[in-house]
N, C-alpha and C positions, 0 to 999 in steps of 0.2 A: 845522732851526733851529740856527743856532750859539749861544753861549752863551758871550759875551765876557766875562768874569767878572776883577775882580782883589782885589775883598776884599765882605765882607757880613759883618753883624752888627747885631742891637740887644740888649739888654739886658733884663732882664727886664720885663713890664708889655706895655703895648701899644705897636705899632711905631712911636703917636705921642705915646708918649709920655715919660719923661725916660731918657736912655740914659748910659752908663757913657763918662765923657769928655768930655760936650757938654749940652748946654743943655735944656729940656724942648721941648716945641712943633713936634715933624716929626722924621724918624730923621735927626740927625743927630750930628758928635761921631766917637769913633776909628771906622773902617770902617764908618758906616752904611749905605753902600747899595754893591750892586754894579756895580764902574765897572772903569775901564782903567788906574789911577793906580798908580802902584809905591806898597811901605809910606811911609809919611812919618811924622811925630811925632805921639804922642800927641794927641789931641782933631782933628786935622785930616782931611779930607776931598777927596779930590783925585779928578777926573776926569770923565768923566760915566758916567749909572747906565746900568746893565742896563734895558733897556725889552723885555716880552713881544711879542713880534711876532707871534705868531702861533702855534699849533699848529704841530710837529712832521708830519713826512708819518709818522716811523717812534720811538720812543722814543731820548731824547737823554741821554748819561750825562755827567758833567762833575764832576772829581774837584778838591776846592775843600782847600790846605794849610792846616791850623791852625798857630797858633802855638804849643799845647799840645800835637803830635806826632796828635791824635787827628784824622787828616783826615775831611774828610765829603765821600758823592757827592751831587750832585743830578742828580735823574732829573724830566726832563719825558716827559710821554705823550700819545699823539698825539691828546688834548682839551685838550691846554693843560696838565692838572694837573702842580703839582711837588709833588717829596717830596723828603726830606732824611732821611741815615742814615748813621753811619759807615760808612766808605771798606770799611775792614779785617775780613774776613769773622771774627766769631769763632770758630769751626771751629779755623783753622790761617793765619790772617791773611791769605787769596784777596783778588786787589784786587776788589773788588765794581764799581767804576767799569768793569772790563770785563767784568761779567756781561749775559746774556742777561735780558730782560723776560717773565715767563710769567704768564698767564691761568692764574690758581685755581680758576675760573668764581666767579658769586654777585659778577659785580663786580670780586673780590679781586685782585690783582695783586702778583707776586713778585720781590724781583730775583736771579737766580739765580746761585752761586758759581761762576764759571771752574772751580774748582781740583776741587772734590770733588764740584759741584752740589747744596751746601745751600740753600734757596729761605727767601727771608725779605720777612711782605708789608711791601708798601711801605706803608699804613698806620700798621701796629703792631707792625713788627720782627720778628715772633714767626715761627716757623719748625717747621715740620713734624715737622723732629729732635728739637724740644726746646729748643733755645738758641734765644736773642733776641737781637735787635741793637738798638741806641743808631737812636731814629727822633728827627728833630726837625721842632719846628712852621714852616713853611713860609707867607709872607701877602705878596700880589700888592699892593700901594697904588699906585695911578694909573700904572700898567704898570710897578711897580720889584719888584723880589723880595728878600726878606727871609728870613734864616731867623735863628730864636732861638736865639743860643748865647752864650757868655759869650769867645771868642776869633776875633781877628780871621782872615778867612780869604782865601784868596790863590789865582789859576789859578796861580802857581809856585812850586816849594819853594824860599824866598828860603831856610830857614835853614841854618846851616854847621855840621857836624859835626864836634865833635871829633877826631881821634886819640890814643888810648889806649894809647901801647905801653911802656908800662913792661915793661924787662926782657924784651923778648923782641924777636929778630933774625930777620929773615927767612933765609929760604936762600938767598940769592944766583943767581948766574948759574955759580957753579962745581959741579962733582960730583968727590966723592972718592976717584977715582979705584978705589974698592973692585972694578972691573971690571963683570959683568954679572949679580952674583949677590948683590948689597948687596937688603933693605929696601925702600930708596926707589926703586932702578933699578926692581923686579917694581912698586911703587905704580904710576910714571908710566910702565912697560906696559899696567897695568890699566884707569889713567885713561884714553891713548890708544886705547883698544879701544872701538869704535864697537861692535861687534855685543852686545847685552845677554847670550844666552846662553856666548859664550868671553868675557865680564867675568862672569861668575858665576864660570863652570871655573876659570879662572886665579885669581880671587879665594879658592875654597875650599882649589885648589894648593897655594897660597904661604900661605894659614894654618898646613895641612898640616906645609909645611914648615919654617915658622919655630918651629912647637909643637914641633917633633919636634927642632929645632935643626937643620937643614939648613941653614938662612939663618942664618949668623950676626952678618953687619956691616948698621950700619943704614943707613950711606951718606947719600949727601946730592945730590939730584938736581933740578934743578928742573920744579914740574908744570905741565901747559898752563893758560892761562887760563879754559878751558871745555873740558871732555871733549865727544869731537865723540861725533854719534847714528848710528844706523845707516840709511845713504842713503834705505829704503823707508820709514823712519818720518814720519811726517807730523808736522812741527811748524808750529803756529800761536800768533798768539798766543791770549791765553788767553780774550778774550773771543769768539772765532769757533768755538768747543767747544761743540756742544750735547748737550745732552742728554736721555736718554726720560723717558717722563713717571711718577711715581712708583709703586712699586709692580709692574712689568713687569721682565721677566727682564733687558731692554737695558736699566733704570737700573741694574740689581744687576752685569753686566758693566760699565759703563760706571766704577762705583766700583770696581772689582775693579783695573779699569784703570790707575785714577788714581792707586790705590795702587801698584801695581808700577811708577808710572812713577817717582813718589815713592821705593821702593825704589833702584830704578835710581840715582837721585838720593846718595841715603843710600847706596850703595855706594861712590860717587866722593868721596862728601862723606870720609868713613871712610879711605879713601887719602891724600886732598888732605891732613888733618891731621898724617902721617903726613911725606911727605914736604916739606909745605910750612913747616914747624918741627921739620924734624929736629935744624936747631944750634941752636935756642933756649939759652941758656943762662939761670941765675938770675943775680942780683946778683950773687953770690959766683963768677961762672964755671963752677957745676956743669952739667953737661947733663941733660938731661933721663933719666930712671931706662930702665932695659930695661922696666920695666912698664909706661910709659905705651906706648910702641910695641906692644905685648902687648895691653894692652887695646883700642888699637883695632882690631887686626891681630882682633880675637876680634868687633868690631863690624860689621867689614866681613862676616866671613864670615858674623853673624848676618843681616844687611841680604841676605847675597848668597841665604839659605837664602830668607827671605822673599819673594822677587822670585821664586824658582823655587815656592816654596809657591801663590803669586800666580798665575803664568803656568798652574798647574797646576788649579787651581782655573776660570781662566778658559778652556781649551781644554774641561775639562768638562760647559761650561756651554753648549758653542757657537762659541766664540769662538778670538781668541789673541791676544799681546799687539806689538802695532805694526798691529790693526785699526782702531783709532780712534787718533785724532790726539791730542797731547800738546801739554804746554807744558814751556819752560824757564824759570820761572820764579826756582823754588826753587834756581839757585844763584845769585841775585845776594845770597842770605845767605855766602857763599862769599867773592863780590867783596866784599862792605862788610869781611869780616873777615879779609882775608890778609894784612894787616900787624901782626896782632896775638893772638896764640895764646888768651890769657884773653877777648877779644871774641868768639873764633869756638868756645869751650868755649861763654863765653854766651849766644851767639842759637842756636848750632847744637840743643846741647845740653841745654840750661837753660833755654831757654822754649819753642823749636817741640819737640823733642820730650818736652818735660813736657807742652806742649800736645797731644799725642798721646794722652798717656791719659790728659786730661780730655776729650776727645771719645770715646772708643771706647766707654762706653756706647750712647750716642745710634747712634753707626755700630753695634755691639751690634745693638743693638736692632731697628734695619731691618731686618737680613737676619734675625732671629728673627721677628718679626712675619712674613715671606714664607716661614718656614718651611724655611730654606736653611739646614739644621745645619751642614754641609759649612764652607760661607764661615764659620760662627762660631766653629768649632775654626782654620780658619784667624786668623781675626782674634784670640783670644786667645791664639795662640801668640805673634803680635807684641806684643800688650801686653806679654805677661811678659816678652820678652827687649826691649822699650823699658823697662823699671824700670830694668834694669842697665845700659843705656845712657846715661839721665840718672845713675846714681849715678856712672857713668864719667866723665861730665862734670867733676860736682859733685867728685867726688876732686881731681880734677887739678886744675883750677880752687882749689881751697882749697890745693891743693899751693904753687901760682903765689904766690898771695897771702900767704903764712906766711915762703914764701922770699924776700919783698919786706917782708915785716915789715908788712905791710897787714892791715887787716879785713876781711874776708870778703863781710859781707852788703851792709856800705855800696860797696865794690868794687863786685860785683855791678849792685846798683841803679844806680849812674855811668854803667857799661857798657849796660846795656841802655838807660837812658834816650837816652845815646850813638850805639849801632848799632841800635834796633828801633825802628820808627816805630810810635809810637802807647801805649797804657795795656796791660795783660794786664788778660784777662778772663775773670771766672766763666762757667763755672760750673767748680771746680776737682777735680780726683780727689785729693783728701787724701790719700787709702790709700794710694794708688798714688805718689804724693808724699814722702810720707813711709818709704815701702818704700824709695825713691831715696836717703834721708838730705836732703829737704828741709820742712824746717819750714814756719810761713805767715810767717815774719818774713821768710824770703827773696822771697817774690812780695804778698802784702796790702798790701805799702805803694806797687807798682806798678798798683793796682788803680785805676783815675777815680774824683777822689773825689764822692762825690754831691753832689749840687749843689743 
């Protein structure tokens, strides 16, 4: 069943009863029913509606834009029933629109993360890890579909995004000439290098080196648009990834996986920022200090130890890493921020990988429940060296904004509201948080406010 969708909503109370924009007496008023109509003005209704046709052969996922950032999927199943949930996996933001559908047994049904395979039921959000997701109430009226939410919702992200680039320049199309021993030239080798384990070697290399003072010019070179993978790697996209079922040696590979592919990720990420705002300057013309090149040069190589921690862990187990297929998901945080050095500190930085250790209990926790000490010395080696990575962020970042004469947290908030689709969500690692030098005043007011 297709699921031709262009907006839905009603408002609180029942669906027929008085709605936000329009009259009492049938959902009608701004987006009441699901139709074909582009946005139009306030109180108006254009199009005609969604009408249920029938049961699914197979489960239908259908990813619905808000106009508050916080998109929602709807999932039919193959009785007819719908459910409705935020899109954005709270984990580490997985589009859940392209997860798999799994049997709980007892009835229950899950819809399952792409990214890491967190399972949350479609019921009641609630999830096996521990974290919950945003479920909403869902009502059929004379074959029309309704879901309760307080924002108009849309099959396409009509809204426009900003650009943020105060004070900072990209790096052009030119390289400066430093020859083949600059900084940025070893980055966009590193970036270029398809094979994961000589992007690790080279990556540890050339820390090596620039620690020691080997490398001394930082150069300026421009990096590819996506660092290509290694030919036998199997990439899909992200909803065609499945996974074993919980509790079993292949789900614990299967995350092991997804973290080093994530690694992998975070090692390119760590480069890119490197060379793709080498001439940033501030207001004033200064360039950027030798210590920001320093500390990511010190994050790459932390991402690159990680990935080999990862890979190391998972051949032990059984396995290796380009067994199971991957996604490229996580650089299109990459693409949203390359025209802008404080947007790609703030999504990179300052929320997904803050968002990293507020999940690592829960992840924690899995592989201790199964009694895998091994993977949990792994895993809290990366939390500790993610603290210093969000502080690394959070530095420079405040660096940017002081040297713009800006405020910091409201900055911040702009930006993420800006480049990150959707609210941050609890549950949050404070400690961990605040070990980074960030407070709640930086993220609490990004949080949905309760309704």
């Amino acid at each position: 069943m297709t699921l031709d969708v262009a907006r839905c909503y009603w408002g609180r109370g029942s669906p027929h009863g008085a709605l936000r924009g329009g009259a009492g007496g049938g959902p009608q008023g701004r987006g009441a029913r699901l139709g074909l109509a582009a946005r139009g003005a306030r109180g108006a209704t254009r199009g005609p509606a969604l009408h249920q046709v029938g049961p699914p052969a197979s489960p239908v996922t259908t990813k619905l834009y808000s106009e508050d950032g916080e998109h929602i999927v709807l999932v039919c199943t193959e009785d007819g029933t719908f459910y409705a949930m935020d899109s954005a996996c709270p984990h580490e933001g997985g589009p859940l629109e392209l997860g798999d559908i799994e049997d709980l047994g007892s009835g229950k049904l899950a819809l399952i993360c792409p990214w890491h395979h967190f399972d949350f039921c479609l019921n009641t959000g609630e999830s096996s890890t521990g974290l919950k997701n945003q479920v909403y109430e869902v009502t059929v009226v004379d074959g029309n579909v309704y879901i309760k939410t307080e924002n108009m919702l849309s099959i396409s992200d009509t809204g426009q995004r900003e650009d943020v680039c105060k004070g900072a320049v990209g790096c052009g199309e030119s390289t400066s000439g430093q020859g083949d021993d600059s900084l940025c030239y070893w980055a966009v080798k590193i970036l270029s290098t398809p094979d994961p384990e000589e992007k690790v070697q080279l990556t540890l290399e050339v820390q090596r080196r620039w620690e020691a003072g080997e490398v001394e010019a930082v150069g300026c070179w421009m990096p590819p648009d996506q660092p290509p993978r290694a030919a036998d790697l199997a990439i899909l996209e992200p909803g065609r990834i499945k996974r074993g079922k919980g509790g079993t040696l292949g789900s614990r590979i299967a995350l092991l996986h997804s973290l080093a592919n994530i690694e992998q990720w975070a090692i390119d990420l760590s480069w890119d920022i490197i060379a793709r705002f080498s001439d940033v300057r501030t207001p004033d013309e200064t360039p950027l200090p030798r210590q920001f090149f320093s500390d990511f040069v010190k994050v790459a190589g932390d991402e690159a130890k990680h990935f080999k921690l990862l890979e190391t862990r998972i051949r032990a187990l059984g396995s290796h890493f380009g067994a199971l297929p991957v996604h490229n998901g996580l650089w299109q945080s990459a693409r949203e921020t390359s025209r802008d050095l404080r947007a790609r500190l703030t999504v990179v930085h300052m929320v997904h990988e803050a968002r990293g250790l507020d999940v690592h209990p829960q992840t924690r926790a899995r592989f201790a429940a199964q009694g895998d000490s091994e993977s949990v010395l792994v895993l809290d080696t990366l939390y500790e060296d993610e603290v210093t990575h969000v502080a690394a962020g959070l530095r420079w970042f405040t660096y940017l904004c002081k040297a713009a004469s800006e405020a910091c947290v409201p900055t911040f908030h702009q930006l993420v509201r800006s480049h990150f689709h959707g609210y941050l969500k609890p549950p949050f690692d404070t400690q961990g948080r605040i070990a980074a030098g960030m407070d709640t005043e930086w993220y609490l007011p990004l949080v949905k406010p309760a309704s």
